[in-house]
Each structure stands twice: as C-alpha cells, then as structure tokens.
C-alpha positions as CSV (number, residue, x, y, z in Angstrom):
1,X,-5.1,15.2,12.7
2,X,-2.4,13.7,15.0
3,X,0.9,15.1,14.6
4,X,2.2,11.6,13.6
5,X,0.4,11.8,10.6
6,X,1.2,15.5,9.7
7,X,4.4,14.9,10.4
8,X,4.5,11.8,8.0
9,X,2.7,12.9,4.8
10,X,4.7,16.2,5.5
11,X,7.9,14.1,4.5
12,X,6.5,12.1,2.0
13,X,5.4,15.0,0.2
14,X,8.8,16.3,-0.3
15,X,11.4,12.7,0.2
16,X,9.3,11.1,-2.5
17,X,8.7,12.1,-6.4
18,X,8.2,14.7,-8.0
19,X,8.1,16.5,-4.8
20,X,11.7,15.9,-4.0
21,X,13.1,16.4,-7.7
22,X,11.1,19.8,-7.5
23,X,13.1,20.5,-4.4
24,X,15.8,20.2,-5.7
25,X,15.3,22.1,-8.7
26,X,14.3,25.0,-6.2
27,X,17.2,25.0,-4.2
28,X,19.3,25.3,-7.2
29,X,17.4,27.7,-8.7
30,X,17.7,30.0,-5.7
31,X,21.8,29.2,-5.3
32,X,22.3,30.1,-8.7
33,X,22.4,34.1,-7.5
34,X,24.6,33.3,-5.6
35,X,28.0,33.1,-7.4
36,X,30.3,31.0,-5.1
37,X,27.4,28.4,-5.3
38,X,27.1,28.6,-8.9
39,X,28.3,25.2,-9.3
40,X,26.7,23.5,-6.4
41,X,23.4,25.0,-7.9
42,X,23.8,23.6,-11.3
43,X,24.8,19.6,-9.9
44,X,21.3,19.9,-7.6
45,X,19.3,21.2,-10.9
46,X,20.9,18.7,-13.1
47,X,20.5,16.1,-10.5
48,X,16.6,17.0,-9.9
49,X,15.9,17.1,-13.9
50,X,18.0,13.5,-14.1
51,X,16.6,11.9,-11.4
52,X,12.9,12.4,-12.8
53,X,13.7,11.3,-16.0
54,X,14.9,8.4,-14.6
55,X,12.5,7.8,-11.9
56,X,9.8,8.0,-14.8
57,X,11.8,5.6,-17.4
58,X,9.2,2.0,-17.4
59,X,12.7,-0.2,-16.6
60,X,13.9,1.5,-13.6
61,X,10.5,1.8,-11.7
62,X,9.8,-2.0,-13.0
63,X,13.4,-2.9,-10.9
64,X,12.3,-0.7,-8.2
65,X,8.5,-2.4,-7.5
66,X,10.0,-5.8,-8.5
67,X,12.3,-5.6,-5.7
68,X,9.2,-5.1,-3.2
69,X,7.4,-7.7,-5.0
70,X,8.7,-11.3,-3.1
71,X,5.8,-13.0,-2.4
72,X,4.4,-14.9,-4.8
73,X,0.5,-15.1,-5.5
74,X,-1.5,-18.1,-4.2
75,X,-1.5,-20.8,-7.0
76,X,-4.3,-23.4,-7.6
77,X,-2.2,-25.6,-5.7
78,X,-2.0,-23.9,-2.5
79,X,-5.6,-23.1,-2.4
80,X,-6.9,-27.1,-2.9
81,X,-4.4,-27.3,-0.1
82,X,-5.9,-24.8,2.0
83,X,-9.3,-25.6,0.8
84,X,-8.7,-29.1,2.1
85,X,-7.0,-28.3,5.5
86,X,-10.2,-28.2,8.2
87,X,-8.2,-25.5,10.5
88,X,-10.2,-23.2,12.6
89,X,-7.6,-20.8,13.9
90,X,-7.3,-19.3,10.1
91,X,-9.2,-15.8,8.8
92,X,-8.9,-13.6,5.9
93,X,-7.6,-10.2,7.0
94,X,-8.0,-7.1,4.5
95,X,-5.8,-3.8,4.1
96,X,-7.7,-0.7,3.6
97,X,-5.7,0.8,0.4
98,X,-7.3,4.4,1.1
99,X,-10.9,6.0,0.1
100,X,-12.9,8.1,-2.1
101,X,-13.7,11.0,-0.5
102,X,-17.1,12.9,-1.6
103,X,-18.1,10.9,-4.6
104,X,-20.0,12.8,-7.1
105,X,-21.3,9.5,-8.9
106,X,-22.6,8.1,-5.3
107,X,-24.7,11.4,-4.2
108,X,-20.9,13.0,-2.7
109,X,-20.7,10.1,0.1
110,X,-17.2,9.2,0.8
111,X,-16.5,5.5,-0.7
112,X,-13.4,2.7,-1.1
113,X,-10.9,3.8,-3.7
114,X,-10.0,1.9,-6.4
115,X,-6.9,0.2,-4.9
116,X,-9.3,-0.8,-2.0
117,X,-11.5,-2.4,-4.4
118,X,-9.0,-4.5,-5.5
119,X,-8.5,-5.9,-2.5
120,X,-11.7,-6.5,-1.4
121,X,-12.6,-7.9,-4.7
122,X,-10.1,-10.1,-3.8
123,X,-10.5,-10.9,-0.3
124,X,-14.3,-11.5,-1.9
125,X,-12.8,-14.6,-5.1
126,X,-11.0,-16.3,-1.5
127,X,-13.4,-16.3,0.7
128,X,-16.1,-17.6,-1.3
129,X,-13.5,-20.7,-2.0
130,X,-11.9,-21.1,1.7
131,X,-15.2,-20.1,3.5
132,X,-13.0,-18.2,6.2
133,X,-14.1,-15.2,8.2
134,X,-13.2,-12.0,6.7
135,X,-11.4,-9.3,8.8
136,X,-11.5,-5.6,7.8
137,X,-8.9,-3.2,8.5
138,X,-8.6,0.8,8.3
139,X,-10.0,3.5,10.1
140,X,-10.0,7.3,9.7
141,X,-6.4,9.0,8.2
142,X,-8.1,12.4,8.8
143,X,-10.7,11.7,11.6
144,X,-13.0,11.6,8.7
145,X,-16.5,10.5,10.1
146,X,-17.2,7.0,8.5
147,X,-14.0,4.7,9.1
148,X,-12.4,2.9,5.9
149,X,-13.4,-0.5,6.7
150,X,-16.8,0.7,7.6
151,X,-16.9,2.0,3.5
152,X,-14.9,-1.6,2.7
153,X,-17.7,-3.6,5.3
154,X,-20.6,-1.4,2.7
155,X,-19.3,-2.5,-0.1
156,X,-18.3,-5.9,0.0
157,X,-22.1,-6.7,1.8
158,X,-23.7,-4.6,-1.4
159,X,-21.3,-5.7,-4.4
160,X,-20.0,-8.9,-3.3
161,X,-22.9,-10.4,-1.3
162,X,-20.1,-11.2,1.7
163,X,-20.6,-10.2,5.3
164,X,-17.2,-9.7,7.1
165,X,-17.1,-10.8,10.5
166,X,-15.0,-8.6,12.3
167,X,-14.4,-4.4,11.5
168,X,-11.3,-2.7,12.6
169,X,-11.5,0.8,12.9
170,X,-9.3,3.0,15.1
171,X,-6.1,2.3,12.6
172,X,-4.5,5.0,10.3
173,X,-1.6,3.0,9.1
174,X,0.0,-0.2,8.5
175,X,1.6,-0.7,11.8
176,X,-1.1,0.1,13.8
177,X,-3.6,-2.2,10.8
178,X,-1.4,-5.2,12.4
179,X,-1.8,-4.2,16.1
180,X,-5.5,-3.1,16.0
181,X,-6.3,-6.1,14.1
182,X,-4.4,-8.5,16.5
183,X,-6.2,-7.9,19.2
184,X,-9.2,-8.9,17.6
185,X,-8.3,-11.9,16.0
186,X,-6.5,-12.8,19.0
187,X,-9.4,-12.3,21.2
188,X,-11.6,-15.0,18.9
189,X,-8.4,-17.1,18.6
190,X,-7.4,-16.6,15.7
191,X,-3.8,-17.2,15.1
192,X,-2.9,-17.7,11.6
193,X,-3.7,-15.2,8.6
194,X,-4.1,-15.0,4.6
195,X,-3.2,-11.3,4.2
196,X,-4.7,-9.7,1.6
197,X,-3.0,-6.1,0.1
198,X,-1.1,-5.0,-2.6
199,X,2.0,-7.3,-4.0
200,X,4.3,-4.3,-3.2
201,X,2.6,-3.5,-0.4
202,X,3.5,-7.2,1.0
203,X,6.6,-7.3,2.5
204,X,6.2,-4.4,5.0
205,X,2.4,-5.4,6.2
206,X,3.7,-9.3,6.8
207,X,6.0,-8.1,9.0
208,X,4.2,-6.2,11.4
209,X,1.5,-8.5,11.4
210,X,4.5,-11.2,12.4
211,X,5.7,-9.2,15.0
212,X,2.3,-9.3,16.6
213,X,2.8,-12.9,17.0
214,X,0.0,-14.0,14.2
215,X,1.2,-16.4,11.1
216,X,0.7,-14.7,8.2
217,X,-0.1,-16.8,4.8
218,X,0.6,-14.0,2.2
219,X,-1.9,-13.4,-0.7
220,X,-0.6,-10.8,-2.4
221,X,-2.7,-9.3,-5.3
222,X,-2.5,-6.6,-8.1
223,X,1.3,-6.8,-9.1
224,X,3.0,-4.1,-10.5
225,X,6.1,-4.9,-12.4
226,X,6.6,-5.5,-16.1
227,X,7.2,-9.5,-16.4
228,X,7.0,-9.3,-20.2
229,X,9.9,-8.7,-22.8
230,X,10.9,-5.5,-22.7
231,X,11.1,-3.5,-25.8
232,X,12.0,0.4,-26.8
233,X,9.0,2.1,-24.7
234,X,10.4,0.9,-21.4
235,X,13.0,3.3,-22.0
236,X,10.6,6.0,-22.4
237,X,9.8,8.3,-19.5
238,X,5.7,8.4,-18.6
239,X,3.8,9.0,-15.5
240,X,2.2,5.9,-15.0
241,X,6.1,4.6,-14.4
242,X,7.2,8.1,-11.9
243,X,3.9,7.0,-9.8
244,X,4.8,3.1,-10.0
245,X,8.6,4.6,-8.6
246,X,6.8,7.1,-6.3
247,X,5.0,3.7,-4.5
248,X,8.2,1.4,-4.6
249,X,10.2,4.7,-2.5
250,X,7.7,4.9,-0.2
251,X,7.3,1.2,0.5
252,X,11.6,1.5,1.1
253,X,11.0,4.4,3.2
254,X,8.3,3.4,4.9
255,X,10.1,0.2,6.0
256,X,13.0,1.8,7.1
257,X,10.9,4.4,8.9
258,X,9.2,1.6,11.0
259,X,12.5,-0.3,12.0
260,X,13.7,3.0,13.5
261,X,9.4,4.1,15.0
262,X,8.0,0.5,15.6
C-alpha cells in the first residue's frame, strides 16, 4: 500500500463521521480530569454528541448531497440528440465505485460492489442506445490481485452481454481514473466523454477529467437527495442519512484535497 493511500484513508477515518464525532467525544472525555479544562471538555463532548445528531437528521444530509448534486441526468431529449449526432471522437468512460472483496455467494472471489453495479448497469442502458465504446476505469486500492475494472470488464461481458473496449487498470483514485484513462482515450483519439459515476460523485470526477484536456458530457446516475415533500421523519436522526452526510463531506473534502495535491 503506497503511503498516499495510507495516508488518505488515515484522515478520512477520523475528519469524516462518526469517526470524527467519536474524536471528539474522546478528547473531551480525557480533558474532563483535568479541572482547568473542564469547560473546554464539556463544549468538545457536546459539540461531538450535537454534531451526529445533526449529521444523521434526513434534512441536513439531503442539503449536504444536494449541494454536490449539479448535474443533471441525461433526458430523452439529449439522448435522440446524441443518438442522432454520427461523431466518432465520443466513448463511454466508467468509474469503478469500489469492490466486493471475498464473496461468499460467488465461491469467496473478489467481485464489483453494489455502487459499481450501478454504474455499470448504467454505462450498460447507454451503450446499448448510443452504440459507443465503453471505457473501464479502476485498478487495485490495496494491490489486490485482480484490478476493479478487470471485476467491472467480468461482469458487464457476463450480466450485461457488453464487451468494453478499453480496461484501465493502474488507478486507485479519482484523479489518477482521469489521467490513466486519458492516455488511453487519447491514444485512439478519443476526445470527448459521457462520464458515467455517481450524481454526487459528479462534480469532482468532471473536473479532473477536464483538466486532462478531454470534454466531458456528464451522465450522472443514482441520486441521493430527497426531492419529495418533506414531512416529520426528515427530522429524525437514522443511519442511512449519517452515511448519505459521511459521502457529501468526503466529496467537499476530497475536492479541496485535490486543488491543494493535483
């Protein structure tokens, strides 16, 4: 494992939630012995408990992925368009979302997560409309031995009957998904893009893949935030709404990360 990476999931485990709000609540914990501290100790606890409850409340983690969510989905409209426009410069290029490590159901082979799934499943509805080569991007996180677009190539071959045409493999994150894959597409010039990856997930990956020099036609998939009424159980702290708060920070952090690294 590269210290890059170390180094990264090192953060994220304690900057984002519940690891940070646990933090917190430890470092107060340990001040409260400590009597000139006493009150510093009981704002970090009471900020810690606070800031979960509110990170886990439906509305606020709706604001917070809604924020990240800009680009809108392709419409019928759009795809007649593209459908209609004969340009040969245009692929489909596909995020690896992560993987399923030791499978029990598939003989304890490593596999796409679910998140990945989505996306190929996806990148699978477009390109049996636009007819567009497929690109697929991800490689090892943890020098595991079978590379994530390898799992995403298997599965989109077997499930969805679709052969991509290109496999990137030497990435292990988002920047490097954009110059990895750049190269490629650039090297069977390709020069324009529909990106597939998560809504929230959007905004960060268009830009690097921008700053490569390739034109990037988003297709964002899988949105997050609540579009419908609201009503009294969006004030009501659950999981589900700490992890969609957990994903929106890391996208904000992540961004601001790569501005200072990339």
């Amino acid at each position: 494992m590269s210290w890059d990476i170390l180094i990264s999931y090192t953060f994220k485990a304690f900057l984002l939630p519940p690891g940070i709000n646990l933090l917190l609540l430890i470092v107060g914990l340990a001040m409260l012995g400590f009597s000139r501290f006493r009150r510093s100790a009981i704002a970090l606890i009471s900020l810690g408990c606070i800031s979960l409850v509110v990170l886990s409340t439906p509305t606020v983690s709706d604001s917070l992925i809604a924020s990240l969510e800009v680009d809108e989905a392709i419409k019928m409209p759009q795809l007649k368009a593209l459908q209609a426009d004969q340009q040969t410069d245009r692929a489909i290029v596909v995020l690896s979302g992560g993987r399923l490590s030791r499978a029990p159901e598939y003989g304890e082979i490593d596999t796409v997560s679910a998140q990945t799934l989505l996306r190929i499943r996806y990148a699978g509805w477009l390109q049996k409309r636009l007819h567009l080569p497929v690109l697929l991007s991800g490689g090892s996180v943890f020098n595991e031995a079978t590379s994530e677009a390898v799992l995403m190539n298997q599965v989109m071959v077997s499930s969805f009957n679709i052969a991509p045409k290109w496999i990137e493999s030497q990435s292990k994150n988002t920047a490097e998904n954009a110059v990895y894959s750049s190269q490629i597409l650039k090297q069977n010039n390709i020069n324009e893009i529909l990106l597939i990856t998560h809504a929230w997930h959007m905004p960060r990956a268009k830009k690097e893949f921008e700053k490569q020099g390739i034109t990037v036609i988003p297709a964002p998939m899988s949105f997050s935030s609540n579009k419908k009424p609201g009503n009294f159980t969006d004030y009501l702290p659950n999981a589900k709404a700490l992890h969609r708060s957990s994903s929106a920070l890391h996208e904000l952090l992540g961004n601001l990360w790569y501005d200072i690294r990339y």
